[in-house]
N, C-alpha and C positions, 0 to 999 in steps of 0.2 A: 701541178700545172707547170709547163714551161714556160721559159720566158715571153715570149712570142704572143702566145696565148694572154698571158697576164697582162700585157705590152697593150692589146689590142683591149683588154675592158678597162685600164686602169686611165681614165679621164678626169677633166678636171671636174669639169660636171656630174655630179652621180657616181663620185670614186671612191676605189675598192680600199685606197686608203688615205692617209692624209698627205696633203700636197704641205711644202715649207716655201714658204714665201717672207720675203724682207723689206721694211723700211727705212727711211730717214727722216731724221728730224734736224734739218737746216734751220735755225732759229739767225736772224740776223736784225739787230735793233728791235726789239719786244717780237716782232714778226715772226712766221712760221710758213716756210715755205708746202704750199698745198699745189696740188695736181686735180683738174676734175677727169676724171675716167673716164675711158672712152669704152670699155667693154666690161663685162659682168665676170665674176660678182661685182654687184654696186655701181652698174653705168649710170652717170651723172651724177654721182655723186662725189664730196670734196674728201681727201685723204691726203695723206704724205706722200712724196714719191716712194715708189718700189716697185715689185714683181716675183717673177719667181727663182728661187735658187736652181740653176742648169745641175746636171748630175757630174762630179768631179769639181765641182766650182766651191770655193769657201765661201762660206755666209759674209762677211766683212768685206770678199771682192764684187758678190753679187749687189750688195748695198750699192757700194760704187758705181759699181756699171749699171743699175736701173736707176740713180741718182743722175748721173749720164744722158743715161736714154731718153730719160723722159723729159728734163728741162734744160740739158746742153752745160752744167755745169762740172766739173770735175772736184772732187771732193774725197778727202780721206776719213774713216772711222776716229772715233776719237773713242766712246766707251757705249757699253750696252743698255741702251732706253728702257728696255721691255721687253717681253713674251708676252702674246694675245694670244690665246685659243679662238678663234673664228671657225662656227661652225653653225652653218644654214638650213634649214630646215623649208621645202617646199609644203604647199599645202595640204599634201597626203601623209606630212610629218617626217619622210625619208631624208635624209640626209644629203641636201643638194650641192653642198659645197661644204669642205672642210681646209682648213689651213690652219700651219703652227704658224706665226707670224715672228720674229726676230727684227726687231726693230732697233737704229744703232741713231747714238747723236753723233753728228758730222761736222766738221769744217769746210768752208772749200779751200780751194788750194792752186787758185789759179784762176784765172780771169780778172774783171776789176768788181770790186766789192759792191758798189752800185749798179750792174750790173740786172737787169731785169732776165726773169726767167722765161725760157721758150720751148713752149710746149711740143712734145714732139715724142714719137715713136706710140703707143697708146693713151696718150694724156690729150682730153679736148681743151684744156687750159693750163697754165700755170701762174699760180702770182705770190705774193708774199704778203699773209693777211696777219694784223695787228692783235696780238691776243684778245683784244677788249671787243673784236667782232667776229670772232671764230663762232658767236654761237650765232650771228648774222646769216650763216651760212649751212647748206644738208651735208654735214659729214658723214663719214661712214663710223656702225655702230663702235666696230672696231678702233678707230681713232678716236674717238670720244671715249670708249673705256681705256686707252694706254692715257691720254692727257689727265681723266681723272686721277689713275695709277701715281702720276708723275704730278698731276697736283696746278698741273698747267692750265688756266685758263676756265675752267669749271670748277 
């Protein structure tokens, strides 16, 4: 099959193969910066900021730049949080979504450290929630299995 052709079925919904998508984990005074989603997989639901890796881009700059996009902060990697398999299943059982997930802890690196988070590019909110009410809130399944992973807050 040429490019062209594979170009045209290979979507995020219902794809022919697995998409790579990235996180971060902004933790600043017990808190955990969270993003709610504006688009599926998982709209309305609370996650880390991220999104997807562009083709040519390193996983480490893309962190950055969706750490960016979504709440106006600017921030360096520091080291590697996690790997999540996310992989969705619609009700016929076919495989609706699939993602490697690459998820990095960050610093920021810029602005002032109090500083409130502002939602923006696909995120309908952003704030900085205290680990003792992370389960206050609908995370996505995938953030709930990396903090278990990590030991964070469940």
């Amino acid at each position: 099959m040429d490019r062209e052709k594979l170009t045209a079925y290979d979507t995020r919904r219902y794809p022919v193969r697995p998409h790579i998508g990235v996180g971060v984990l902004l933790i600043r005074d017990e808190k955990l910066l969270l993003v709610k989603r504006k688009y599926n997989p998982d709209a309305g639901f609370w996650s880390i900021p991220g999104g997807h890796l562009n083709l040519g881009e390193r996983t480490q700059h893309a962190a950055e730049r969706e750490a960016y996009e979504e709440t106006g902060f600017k921030v360096k990697t520091k080291s590697l949080a996690g790997i999540i398999d996310k992989i969705m299943y619609d009700e016929n059982d076919r495989i609706e979504y699939h993602y490697v997930l690459l998820n990095y802890f960050v610093e920021q690196i810029d602005g002032k450290i109090n500083e409130k988070p502002v939602a923006d590019d696909d995120a309908l909110d952003a704030r900085f929630v205290p680990f003792a009410e992370l389960k206050n809130y609908t995370l996505t399944d995938s953030l709930i299995e990396l903090l278990k992973q990590l030991k964070i807050g469940f």
